[in-house]
N, C-alpha and C positions, 0 to 999 in steps of 0.2 A: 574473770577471776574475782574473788570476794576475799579482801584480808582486810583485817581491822575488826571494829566494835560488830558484832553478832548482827545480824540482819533476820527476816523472816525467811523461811522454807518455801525451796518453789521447785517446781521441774526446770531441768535442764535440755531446752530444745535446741535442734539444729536452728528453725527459724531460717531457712533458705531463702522460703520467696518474702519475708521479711526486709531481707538483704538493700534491695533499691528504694525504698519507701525510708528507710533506716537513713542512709545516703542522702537523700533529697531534704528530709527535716532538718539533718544533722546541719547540711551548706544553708537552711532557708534560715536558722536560726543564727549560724555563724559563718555572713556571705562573706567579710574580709577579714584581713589577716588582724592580729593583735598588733596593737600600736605600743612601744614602749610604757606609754599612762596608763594605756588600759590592764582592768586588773583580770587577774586570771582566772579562766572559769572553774579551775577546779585549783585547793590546795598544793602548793609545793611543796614537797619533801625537804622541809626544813631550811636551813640559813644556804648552808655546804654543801657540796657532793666530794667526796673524792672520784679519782678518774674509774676505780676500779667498783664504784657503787652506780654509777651511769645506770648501767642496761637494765638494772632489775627495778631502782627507784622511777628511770621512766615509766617504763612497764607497766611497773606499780598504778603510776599516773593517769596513764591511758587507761587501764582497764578498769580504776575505780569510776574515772569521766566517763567515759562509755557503757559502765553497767549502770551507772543511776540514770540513764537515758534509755535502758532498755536493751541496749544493744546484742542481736542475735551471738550467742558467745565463737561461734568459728571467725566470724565479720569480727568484731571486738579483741579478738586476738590476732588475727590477722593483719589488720590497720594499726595493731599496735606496733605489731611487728615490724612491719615495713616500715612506718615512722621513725620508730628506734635505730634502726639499722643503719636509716640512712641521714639520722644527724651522728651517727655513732662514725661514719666516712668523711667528716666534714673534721675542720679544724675547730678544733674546742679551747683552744687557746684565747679569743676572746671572751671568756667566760673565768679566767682562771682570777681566783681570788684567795688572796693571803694574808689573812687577818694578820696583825701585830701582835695579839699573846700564841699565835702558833710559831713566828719566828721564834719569838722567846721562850717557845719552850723547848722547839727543835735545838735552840745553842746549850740549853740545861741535859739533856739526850748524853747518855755515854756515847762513844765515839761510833760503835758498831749498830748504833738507829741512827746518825745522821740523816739517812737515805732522805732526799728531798719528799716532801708530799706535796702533791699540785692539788689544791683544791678547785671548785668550780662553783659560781656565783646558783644557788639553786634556782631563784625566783628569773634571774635571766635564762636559765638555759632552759626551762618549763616554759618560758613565753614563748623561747624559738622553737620548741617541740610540739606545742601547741600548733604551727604557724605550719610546721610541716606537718602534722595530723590533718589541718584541713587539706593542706594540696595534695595527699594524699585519698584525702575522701572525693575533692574535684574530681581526680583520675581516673578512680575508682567508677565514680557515677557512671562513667559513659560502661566502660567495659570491667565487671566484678572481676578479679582472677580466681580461677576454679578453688585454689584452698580456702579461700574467705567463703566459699558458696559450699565445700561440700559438706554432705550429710556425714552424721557423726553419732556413736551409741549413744543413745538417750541415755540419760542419768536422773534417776530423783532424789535428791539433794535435800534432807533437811537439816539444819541449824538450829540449836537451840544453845542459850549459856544463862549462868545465873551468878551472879555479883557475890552473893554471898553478904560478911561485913565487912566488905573493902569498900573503902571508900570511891573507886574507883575500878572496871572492871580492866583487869591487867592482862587477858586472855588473848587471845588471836587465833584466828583462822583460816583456812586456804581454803577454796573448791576450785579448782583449773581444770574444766572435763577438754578444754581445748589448750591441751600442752602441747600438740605437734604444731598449731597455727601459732600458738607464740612463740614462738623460739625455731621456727621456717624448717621443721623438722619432716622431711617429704618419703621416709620409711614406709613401709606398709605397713609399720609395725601400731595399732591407735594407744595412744595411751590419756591417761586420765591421771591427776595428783590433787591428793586432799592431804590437808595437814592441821593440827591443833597445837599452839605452845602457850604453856601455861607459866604466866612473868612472874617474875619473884621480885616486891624490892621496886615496881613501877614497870612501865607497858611497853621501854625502850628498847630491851633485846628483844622480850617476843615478837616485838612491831617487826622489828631487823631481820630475825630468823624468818617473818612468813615473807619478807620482801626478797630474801636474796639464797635461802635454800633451794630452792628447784630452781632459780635462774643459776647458779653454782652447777647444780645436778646435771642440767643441760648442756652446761658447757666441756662437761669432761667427755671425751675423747672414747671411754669404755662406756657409756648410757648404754648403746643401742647393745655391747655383747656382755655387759656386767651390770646391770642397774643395782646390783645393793649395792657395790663397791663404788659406782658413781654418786649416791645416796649419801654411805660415808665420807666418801673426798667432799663434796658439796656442805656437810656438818663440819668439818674439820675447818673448811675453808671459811665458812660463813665465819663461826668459830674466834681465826684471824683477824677476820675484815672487821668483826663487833669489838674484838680489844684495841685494836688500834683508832676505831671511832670512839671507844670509849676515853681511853686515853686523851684523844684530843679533848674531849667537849666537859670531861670530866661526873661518866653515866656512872651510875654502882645498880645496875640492876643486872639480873640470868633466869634463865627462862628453861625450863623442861622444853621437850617436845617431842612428835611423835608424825610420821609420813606414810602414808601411802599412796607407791606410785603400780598405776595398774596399767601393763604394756602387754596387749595382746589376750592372753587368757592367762597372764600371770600377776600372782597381787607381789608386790615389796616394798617389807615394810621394813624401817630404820626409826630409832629411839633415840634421846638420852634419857637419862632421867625417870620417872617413875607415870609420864603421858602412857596412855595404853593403845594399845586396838582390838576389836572384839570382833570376831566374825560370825555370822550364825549361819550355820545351815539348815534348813530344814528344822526348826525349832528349837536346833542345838550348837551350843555354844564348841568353839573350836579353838581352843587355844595355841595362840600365834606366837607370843613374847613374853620371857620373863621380864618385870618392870626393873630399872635400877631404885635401888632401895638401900640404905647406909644400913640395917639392919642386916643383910644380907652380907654373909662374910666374902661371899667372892666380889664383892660391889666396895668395898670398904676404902680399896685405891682406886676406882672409876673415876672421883672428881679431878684427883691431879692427873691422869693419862691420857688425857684428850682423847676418850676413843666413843666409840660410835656402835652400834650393834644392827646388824640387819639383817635381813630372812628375806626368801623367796618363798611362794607358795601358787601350787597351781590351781587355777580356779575351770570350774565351779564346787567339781568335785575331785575324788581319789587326790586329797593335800598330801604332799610330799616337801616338805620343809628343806631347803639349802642351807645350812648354817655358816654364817663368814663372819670370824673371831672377832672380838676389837685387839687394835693395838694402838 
């Protein structure tokens, strides 16, 4: 998976017989575990976790470590997965951390947000996920499991962004052509998720939304028999999870954005905001989405309604658009 600052355009391969060679550097560079002192090889996601940010900011973790090392993306998603999984079964209570202006602000809280927040030490719980990423790759080495190794649709994947006069590029991105290996999804159904959100205000919700919208999307219950409506619960939700972080840390930024998740020969795609998608067939452009635009009088109350817009569309040809309202 690729989120964050814009990177170069590459193909997207299985990378199968990659797979044990990938394994053997990975252990010969990092033969034992992290030691408390030692620093970590790849960035934490910041100071905090809350419990409900876990699965997607590991995630995040792993698959950024793993792709700047190459790693074949079924294998990359796969080790993420199982890594995740199986600190996510373990007790995270030594990790639990509660700064002193969050007490104090939880007592400032009307009575109906008391709800405790359990936060989590980030930089501790990344070393112990770290420590289970290798014993996971040991394991792996002797015998791959068939999801890490199998073939998958090739994707060619290019990336391009431009700053503009921002001081700062506020943009973000997703390419996940292996959403069934991260999130241990064993359907016949393959699916592929790309996303773009464009921040307003600095790069803290978009960063949010490419971390934790499709780890959201995956988790609902209707993916496999309603993907736009798991699209929108996953927007809604993310949505939640960013005010209440924001809240705490005291962020003022929002971010557009725009999804495509493609399951089987089907494209769906979910908005807010005025991000787009273009599809071309055959030299001609196909129009998918109307943008949200405050100009637009049916759009006028979109920002205070929390809602979400999304469409199906069958590929490659004969498009037949599902329309699922916001509310």
């Amino acid at each position: 998976m690729s989120s964050g600052a814009p990177q170069k355009s590459s193909p997207m391969a299985s990378g199968t017989e990659e797979t044990p060679g990938f394994l053997d550097t990975l252990l010969q560079d990092f033969p034992a575990l992290l030691n408390p002192e030692d620093p970590l090889p790849w960035k934490a996601p910041g100071t905090v976790l809350s419990q409900e940010e876990v699965e997607g900011e590991l995630a995040e973790l792993a698959m950024g470590f793993l792709g700047s090392r190459k790693a074949p993306p079924p294998l990359a998603a796969a080790l993420a997965h199982e890594a995740v999984s199986q600190l996510l079964q373990t007790d995270l209570s030594e990790f639990r951390k509660l700064p002193r202006e969050e007490e104090e602000e939880e007592e400032d809280d009307d009575e109906e947000e008391k709800a405790p927040v359990t936060l989590l030490d980030a930089q501790s719980l990344a070393r112990s996920f770290f420590n289970r990423l290798w014993e996971v790759a040991g394991q792996w080495q002797k015998q791959v499991p068939l999801a890490a190794r199998a073939s998958q649709r090739q994707w060619l994947v290019s990336i391009h962004a431009i700053r503009n006069t921002r001081r700062k590029m506020e943009d973000r991105h997703v390419s996940l052509p292996s959403f069934n290996q991260l999130f241990g999804l064993f359907d016949p159904v393959n699916r592929a998720y790309f996303a773009v959100f464009d921040g307003h205000g600095g790069v803290d919700a978009a960063r949010y939304a490419a971390v934790h919208v499709h780890t959201n999307a995956a988790r609902q219950p209707e993916l496999p028999t309603d993907p736009a409506g798991a699209l929108r619960e996953a927007f809604r939700r993310t949505d939640q999870m960013f005010l209440r972080k924001a809240k705490r840390e005291r962020l003022q930024s929002g971010t557009t954005g725009v999804c495509a998740l493609i399951a089987g020969a089907t494209l769906h795609v979910a908005w807010l905001g005025d991000s787009q998608v273009i599809l071309v067939q055959q030299g001609q452009v196909v129009k998918l989405m109307e943008p949200h635009r405050p100009e637009r009088q049916s759009d006028e109350m979109w920002p205070s309604q929390d809602s979400c817009w999304a469409h199906s569309h069958l590929l490659p040809a004969h498009l037949q658009a599902q329309h699922s309202a916001p509310h």
